[in-house]
N, C-alpha and C positions, 0 to 999 in steps of 0.2 A: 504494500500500500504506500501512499506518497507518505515524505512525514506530514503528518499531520498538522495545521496551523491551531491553537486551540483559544479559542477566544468565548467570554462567557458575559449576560449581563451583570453578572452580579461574582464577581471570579474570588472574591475572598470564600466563598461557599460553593465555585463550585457549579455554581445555576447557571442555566439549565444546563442537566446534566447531560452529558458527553463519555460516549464509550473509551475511553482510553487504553492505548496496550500497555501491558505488565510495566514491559522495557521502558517505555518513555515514563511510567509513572515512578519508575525507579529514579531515572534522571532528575523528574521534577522534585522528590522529596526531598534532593540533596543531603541524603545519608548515606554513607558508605557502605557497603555490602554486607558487614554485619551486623552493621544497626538494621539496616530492611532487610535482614532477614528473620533477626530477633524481636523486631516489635512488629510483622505484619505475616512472618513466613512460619514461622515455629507456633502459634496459639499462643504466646507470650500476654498479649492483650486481646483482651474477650469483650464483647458486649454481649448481654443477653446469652449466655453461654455460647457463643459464633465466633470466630475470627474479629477480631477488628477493622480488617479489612476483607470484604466481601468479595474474590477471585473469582472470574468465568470464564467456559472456554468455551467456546463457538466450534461446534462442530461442522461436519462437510453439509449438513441440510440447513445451515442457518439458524440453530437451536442451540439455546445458552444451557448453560449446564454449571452447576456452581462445583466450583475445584475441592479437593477434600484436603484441609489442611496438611494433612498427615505423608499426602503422597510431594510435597519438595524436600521431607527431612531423609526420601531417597534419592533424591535426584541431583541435589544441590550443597556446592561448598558450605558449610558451618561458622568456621572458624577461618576467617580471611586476614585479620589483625586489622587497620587502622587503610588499608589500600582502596583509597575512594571511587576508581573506575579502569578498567582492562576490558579489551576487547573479550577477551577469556567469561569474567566473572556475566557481563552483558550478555552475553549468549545462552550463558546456562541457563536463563529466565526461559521458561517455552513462551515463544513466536505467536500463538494462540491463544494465551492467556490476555484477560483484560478486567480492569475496574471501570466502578464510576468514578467520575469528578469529583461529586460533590462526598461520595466516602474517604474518597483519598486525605480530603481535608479536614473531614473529620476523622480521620486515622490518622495524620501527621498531627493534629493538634493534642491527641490522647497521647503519643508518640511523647513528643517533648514536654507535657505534663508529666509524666509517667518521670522521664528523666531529670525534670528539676525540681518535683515535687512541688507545685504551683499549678492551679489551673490558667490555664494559658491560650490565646486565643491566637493563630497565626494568621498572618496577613501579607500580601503582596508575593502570594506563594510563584512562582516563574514558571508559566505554563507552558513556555516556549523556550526549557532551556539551552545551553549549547551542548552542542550534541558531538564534543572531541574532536572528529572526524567520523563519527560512528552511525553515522544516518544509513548504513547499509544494514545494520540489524534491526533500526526502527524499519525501514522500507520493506525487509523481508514479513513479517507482520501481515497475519489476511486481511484484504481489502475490508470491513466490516459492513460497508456501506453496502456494499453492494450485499454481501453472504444475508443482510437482512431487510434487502429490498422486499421479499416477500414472505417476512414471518413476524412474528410480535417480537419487534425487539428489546430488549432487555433496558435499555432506556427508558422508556413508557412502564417498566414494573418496579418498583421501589425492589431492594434485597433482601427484605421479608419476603414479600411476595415469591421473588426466585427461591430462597429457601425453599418455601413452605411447598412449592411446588415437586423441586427433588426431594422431600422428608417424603408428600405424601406417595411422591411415586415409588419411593424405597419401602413404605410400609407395605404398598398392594404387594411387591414382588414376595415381601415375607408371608401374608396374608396367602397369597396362593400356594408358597410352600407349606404352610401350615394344614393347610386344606389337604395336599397329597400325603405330607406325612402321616396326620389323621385316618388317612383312609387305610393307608398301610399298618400303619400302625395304633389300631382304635385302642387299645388296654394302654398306651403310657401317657404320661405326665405331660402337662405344658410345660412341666419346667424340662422335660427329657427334651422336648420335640426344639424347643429355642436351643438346645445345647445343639442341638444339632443343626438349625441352620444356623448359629454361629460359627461353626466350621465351614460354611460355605461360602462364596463368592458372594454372592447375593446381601451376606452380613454387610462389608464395608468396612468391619473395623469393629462394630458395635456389641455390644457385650450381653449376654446372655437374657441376662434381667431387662436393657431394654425391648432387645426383640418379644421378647413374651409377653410386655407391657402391648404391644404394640401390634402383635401378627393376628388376632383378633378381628373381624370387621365390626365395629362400631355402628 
């Protein structure tokens, strides 16, 4: 995609909000690679039991998909020391990944709260920072514009919304395994039956007791 020019009414917040990629929003927070990775990448900071900052990827039909924390503490450097930008650490971000605007801001601002122990309000954030020489890895980045010319884009849904939409579509998948276990196995336990789609694909990560909360239709 081009880089992006990113211009807002209202740019201390972010408004109206604008899809942004990973990589450029790395740029814009002006943190070093272990700062955004420790306060946006790792769960370090939560709202509402969530990520601080709300990650999507855009799949090949145009459809957001909210990223699971869990899966950059495989895929991504840790411990970088104090080293603010390499072609290297830029790249490792996936191409595919994106925020909002208006979270990013309110992720950098809980960000350096978090660090000075102040509530802190950031302002004159640089939406258009310089880019090293490195506009080739913002460029490589899917076009977004167009992947959601024809589907509800994730801009138009606040990141509740997107949540709530992959929670509920994770609970049917459990919900229908529940159903077949059931049937194979009528004599055991909900708690037997969650033990066992937690060992499956389908879990995500999630742990025994929630699935069983959860695999139910309601």
């Amino acid at each position: 995609m081009p880089v992006p020019l990113l211009q807002f009414d209202d740019p201390d917040r972010g408004l109206p909000r604008r899809l942004v990629p990973l990589r450029l929003a790395y740029l814009i927070t002006g943190l070093n690679f272990s700062e955004f990775y420790h306060y946006f990448l790792s769960g370090t900071l939560t709202r509402d039991g969530e990520p601080i900052l709300p990650i999507y990827e855009i799949d090949r039909d145009g459809q957001p998909r909210t990223v699971q924390i869990e899966d950059y503490a495989e895929t991504l450097p840790r411990d970088t020391g104090t080293a603010r930008l390499t072609a290297e650490l830029l790249a490792t971000l996936p191409k595919n990944h994106f925020v909002c605007s208006d979270e990013v801001v309110f992720a950098v601002n809980a960000a350096v709260s978090a660090a000075t122990g102040a509530r802190v309000s950031v302002t004159d954030m640089d939406w258009n920072p310089a880019l090293h020489g490195m506009d080739a890895f913002i460029a490589e980045c899917p076009d977004i514009r167009r992947m959601l010319a024809a589907s509800t884009s994730p801009a138009e849904l606040s990141p509740r919304e997107l949540r709530k939409q992959d929670t509920a579509a994770l609970h049917a998948r459990w919900q229908q395994a529940y159903k077949d276990l059931k049937a194979q196995h009528p004599d055991k336990s909900d708690a037997w039956i969650a033990n066992k789609i937690e060992r499956m694909p389908i879990a995500e990560g999630r742990s025994a007791e929630t699935i069983r909360r959860n695999m139910k239709r309601k």
